[in-house]
N, C-alpha and C positions, 0 to 999 in steps of 0.2 A: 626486565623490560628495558631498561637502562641499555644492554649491548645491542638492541634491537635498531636497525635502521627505519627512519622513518619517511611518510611520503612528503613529497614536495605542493607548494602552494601554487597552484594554476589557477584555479577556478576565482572569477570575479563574482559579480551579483547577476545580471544577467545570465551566465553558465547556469550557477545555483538554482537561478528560479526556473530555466527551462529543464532541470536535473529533476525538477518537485513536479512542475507542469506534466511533464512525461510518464512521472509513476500515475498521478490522479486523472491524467485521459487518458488510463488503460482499458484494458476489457470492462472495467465497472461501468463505463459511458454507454457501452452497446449490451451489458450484460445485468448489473446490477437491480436495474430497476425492473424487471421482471419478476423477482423473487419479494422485492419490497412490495409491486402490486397486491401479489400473492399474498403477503401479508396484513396488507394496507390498506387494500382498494386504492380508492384518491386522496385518502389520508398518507398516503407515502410523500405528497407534500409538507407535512406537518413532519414526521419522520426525515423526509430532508433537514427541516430546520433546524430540528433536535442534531442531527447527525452535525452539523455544520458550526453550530454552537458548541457540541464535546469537541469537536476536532478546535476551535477557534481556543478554547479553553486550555487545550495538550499543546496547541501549537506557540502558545505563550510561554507553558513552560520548558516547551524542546528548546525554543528561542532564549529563555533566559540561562539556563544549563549552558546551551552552546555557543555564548556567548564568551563564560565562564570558562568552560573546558573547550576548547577546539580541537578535537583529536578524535581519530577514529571510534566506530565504536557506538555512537550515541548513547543510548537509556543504560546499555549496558557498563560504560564507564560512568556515567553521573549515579546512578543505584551501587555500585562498588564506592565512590571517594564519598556517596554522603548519605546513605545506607547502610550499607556494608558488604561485603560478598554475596551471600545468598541472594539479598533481592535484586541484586546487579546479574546475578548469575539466571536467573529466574526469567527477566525482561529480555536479556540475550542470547536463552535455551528458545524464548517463545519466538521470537522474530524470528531467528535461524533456520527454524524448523517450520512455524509457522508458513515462511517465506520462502522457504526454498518450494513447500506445497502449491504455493499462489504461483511458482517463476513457472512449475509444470505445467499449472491450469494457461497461464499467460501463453506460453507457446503450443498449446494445444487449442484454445480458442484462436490463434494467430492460423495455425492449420487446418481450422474445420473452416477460414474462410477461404483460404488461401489454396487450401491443396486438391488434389484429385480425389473420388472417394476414392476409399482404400486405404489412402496413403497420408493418412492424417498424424500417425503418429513417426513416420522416417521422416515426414518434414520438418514436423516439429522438433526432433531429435537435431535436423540438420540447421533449425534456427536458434538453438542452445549453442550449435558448437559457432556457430559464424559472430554470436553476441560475444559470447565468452570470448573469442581472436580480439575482438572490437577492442573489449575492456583490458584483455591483455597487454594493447599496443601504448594505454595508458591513457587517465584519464581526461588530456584534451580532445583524444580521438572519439571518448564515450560521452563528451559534451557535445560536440559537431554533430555526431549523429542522432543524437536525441533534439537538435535543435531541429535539424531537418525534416524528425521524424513529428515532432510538436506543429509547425509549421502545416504540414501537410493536413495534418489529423483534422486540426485547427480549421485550415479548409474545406475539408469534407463535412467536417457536422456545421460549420454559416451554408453550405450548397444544402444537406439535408432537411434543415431546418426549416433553409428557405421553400423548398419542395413542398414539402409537410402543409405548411400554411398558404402556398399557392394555392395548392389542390385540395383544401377542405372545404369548398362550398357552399354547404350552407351552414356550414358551422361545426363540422366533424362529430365526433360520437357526444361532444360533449362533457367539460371538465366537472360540473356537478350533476347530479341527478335534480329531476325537478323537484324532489322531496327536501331538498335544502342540507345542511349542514349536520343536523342530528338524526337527520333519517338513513339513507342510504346513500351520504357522502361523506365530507371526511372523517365524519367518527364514525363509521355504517361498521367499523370492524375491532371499534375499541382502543385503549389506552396501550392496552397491550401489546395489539397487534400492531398500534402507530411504533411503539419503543422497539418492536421487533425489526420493524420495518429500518429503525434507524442504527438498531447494530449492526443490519443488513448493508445498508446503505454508507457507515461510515466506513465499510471495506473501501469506499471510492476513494476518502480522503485522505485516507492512511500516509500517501504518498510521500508531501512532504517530509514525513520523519529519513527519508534518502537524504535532503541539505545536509540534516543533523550527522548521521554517520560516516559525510564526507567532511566532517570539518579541519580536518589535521591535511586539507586541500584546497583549504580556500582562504583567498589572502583577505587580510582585513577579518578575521574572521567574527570578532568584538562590533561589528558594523553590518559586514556581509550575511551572515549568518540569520540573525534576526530579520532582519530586511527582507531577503529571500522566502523566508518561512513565510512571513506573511502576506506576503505578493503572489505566494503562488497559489496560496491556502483563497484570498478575498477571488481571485480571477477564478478558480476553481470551483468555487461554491456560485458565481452567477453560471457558469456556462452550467452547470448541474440543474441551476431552479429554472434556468429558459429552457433544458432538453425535459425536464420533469413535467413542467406544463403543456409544451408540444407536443410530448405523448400522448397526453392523458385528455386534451384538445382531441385530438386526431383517431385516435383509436377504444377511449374510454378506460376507466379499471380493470373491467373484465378482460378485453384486448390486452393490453396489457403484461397483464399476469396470465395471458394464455398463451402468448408468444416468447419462444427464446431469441428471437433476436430484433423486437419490438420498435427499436428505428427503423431497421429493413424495411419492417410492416408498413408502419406509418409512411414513408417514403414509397411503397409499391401501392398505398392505396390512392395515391396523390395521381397528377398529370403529368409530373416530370417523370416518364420511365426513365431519362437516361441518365438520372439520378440513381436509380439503385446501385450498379454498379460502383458510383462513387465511395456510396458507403460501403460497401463489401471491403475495399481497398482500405477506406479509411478505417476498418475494425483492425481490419491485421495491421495496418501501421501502428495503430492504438496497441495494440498488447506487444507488440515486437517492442516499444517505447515504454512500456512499463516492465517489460522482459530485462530490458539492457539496464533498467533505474533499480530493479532487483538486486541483480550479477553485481551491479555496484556496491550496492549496499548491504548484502547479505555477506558479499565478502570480505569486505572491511571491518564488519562487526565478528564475522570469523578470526579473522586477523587478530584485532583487538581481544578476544576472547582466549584467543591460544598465548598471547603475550602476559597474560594473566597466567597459564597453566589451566584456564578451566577448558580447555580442546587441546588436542597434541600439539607440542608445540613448533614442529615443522609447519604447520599451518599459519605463523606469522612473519614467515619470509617476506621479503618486497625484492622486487625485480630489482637489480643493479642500474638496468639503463631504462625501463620502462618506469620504475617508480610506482608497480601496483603491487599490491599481495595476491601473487600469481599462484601461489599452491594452493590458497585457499579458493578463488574463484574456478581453478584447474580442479580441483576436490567439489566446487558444488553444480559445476559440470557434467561430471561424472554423476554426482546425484540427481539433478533434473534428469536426465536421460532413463535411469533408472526407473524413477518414479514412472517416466513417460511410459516405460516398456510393461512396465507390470500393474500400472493403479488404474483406479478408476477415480476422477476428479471431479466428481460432481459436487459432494459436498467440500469444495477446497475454499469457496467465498466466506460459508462461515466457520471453518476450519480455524482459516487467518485471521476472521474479525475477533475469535475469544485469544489467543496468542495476541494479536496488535491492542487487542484494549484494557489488557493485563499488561504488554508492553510500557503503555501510556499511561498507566494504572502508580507505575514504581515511577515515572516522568514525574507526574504530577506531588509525588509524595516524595521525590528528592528536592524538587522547586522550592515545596513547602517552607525547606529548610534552610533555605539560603538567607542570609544575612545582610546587612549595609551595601556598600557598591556593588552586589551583587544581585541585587535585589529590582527587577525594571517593572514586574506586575504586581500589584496586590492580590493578599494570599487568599480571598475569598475564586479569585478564579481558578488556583488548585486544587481547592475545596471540592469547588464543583464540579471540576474537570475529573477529580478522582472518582465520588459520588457516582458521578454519570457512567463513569466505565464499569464500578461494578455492576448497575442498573441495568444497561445494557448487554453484558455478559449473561445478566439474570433469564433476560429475554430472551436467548438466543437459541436455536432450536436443539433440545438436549441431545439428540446425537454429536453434534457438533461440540456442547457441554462435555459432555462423557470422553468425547476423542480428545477436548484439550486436557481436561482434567488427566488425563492417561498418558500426553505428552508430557505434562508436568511433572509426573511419577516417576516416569522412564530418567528425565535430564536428572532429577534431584539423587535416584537412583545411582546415577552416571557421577556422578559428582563425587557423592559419599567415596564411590568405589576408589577413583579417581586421586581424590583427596591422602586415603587413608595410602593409596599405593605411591603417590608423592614421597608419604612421610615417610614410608619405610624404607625407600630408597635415599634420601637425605639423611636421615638414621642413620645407615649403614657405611655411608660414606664418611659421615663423622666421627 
């Protein structure tokens, strides 16, 4: 790792937090909360909180790691220097892959709003390669335009929202049912189905951990870094509980959980028609912005992985004058496209959330460990914050279970092979 060239420091705290902003007003804004219904009924509020408290939890320890370490990479370099290999290997087989599944679903929801029918997955195909240029050109150019693209988003759900509540009434379908709290409202679907609802639902937060594996790019990073995490995580968790209540005001649980694209709804059952529209635009801006905070992150944490030897190790090149690791975001290019041409992406939201809270899982249990000046939270919030991912994980719906558990198998698989083919060729050269 040592002859490996690395990236330069651009990014300040603003950049940072519009980088985190971006990934957590993606598709989970327009998409998420229809599967948490499903789950939840109007107890997907309470599953908000839970979700918002694990993330609040993780994103202490991403914070205190990245303060620590500032370099490509995140969970997966902090699980390597205070872990060890395996569980560093482990958190950055899950995001990789986890992640590269969510950058598909991102530009394929970006498509089903955005494109002709037909032609939902050549668009999508052709919003991979236009992100990928972005990110290529280096990562000022992939700060600009997730500002722009935050900015916009940002617009569209205050116009939404404002819609939504204009036009309800006499009072919309109604946030509780008249039987109260333990009848047919927030608990009407169980303990269970709330916890379900909040591994569902922490797909939205995820976000943030993008600051973390841009840190070997951001100046001040012992300041920036921390800062960031949590500015974008507090702004992210109100715009979530005021769109969680707007819904479920406006359209009720059942609505809800019977629509896939449930602001739409809310917004078309309102007076402002020429609000719909808004939001159409503002979805595909939203997952093109969590598209680009992906590409970002998925491929610096490639990078970082291949500099280890655990991915081939062309994959940790960095541009000479762009300053990004161009083969590896060029390599997961090539893979979104893929996926796009041949999967089917339905189950990609909880796919990602068992990967990201296994991710956050080896965060929380590297934190643990940290010592004196390194030390900014107390260790009962790692506790919990671990506790919570496996809980969570528990809950999640076992196909999605069975598919990570089989992701897991495959990389450790890859690994062993990997490993033992390393040695035999340093062997031989010795």
């Amino acid at each position: 790792m040592s002859g490996t060239p690395g990236l330069s420091r651009r990014l300040g705290t603003m950049d940072a937090v519009v980088i985190g902003l971006g990934s957590m007003m993606g598709a989970g804004v327009f998409a998420a909360f229809t599967p948490a219904a499903q789950a939840a009924g109007s107890g997907l509020l309470i599953g908000l909180a839970v979700a918002a408290g694990v993330a609040y939890c993780n994103a202490t320890s991403s914070a205190q790691l990245a303060a620590t370490y500032p370099t490509s990479g995140g969970t997966y370099m902090y699980g390597r220097k205070l872990l060890g290999p395996w569980p560093g290997f482990l958190a950055g087989w899950g995001f990789v892959i986890g992640k590269t599944a969510s950058s598909a679903a991102m530009a394929m929801t970006f498509a089903a709003y955005a494109a002709p029918p037909g032609w939902e997955r050549p668009v999508a195909m052709a919003a991979v390669a236009l992100l990928v240029a972005v990110n290529y050109r280096g990562i000022t150019r992939t700060a600009a335009l997730a500002r722009i693209i935050v900015v916009t988003v940002l617009v569209a759900l205050a116009i939404a929202v404002a819609a939504v509540w204009t036009g309800l009434g006499e009072g919309g379908a109604g946030l509780l049912p008249s039987e109260g709290l333990a009848g047919s409202g927030l608990l009407a679907h169980g303990w269970y189905g709330i916890l379900q609802s909040a591994g569902l639902l922490f797909f939205a937060f995820a976000g943030y951990a993008r600051i973390a594996t841009l840190g070997e790019e951001v100046r001040d990073p012992r300041r920036t870094i921390p800062r960031a995490i949590l500015i974008s995580l507090a702004i992210a968790a109100a715009i979530y509980a005021c769109l969680g209540i707007t819904l479920l005001v406006a359209l009720g649980p059942d609505g809800v959980a019977g629509t896939s694209a449930p602001l739409a709804a809310a917004v078309a059952a309102g007076s402002w028609g020429w609000a719909a529209p808004v939001v159409q635009v503002g979805a595909a801006l939203a997952s093109l912005g969590a598209l680009l905070a992906l590409i970002a992150g998925v491929g610096r944490t490639t990078m970082a992985m291949a500099r280890e030897d655990d991915l081939p190790r062309w994959l940790s090149a960095v541009h000479p004058k762009f300053q990004v690791p161009h083969r590896a975001e060029l390599a997961l290019g090539v893979a979104v496209v893929v996926i796009i041409a041949v999967a089917d992406l339905r189950g990609a939201i909880a796919f990602s959330s068992f990967g990201v809270l296994l991710y956050y899982l080896v965060a929380n249990l590297a934190a643990f460990t940290q010592t004196g000046t390194d030390r900014r939270y107390p260790r009962f919030l790692q506790l919990l914050g671990a506790g919570a991912c496996v809980l969570l994980v528990a809950t999640l719906p076992v196909q999605a279970v069975m598919a990570g558990l089989a992701m897991f198998a495959v990389g450790a698989l890859y690994r062993v092979i990997r490993q033992r083919t390393l040695h035999r060729h340093r062997t031989a050269r010795g």
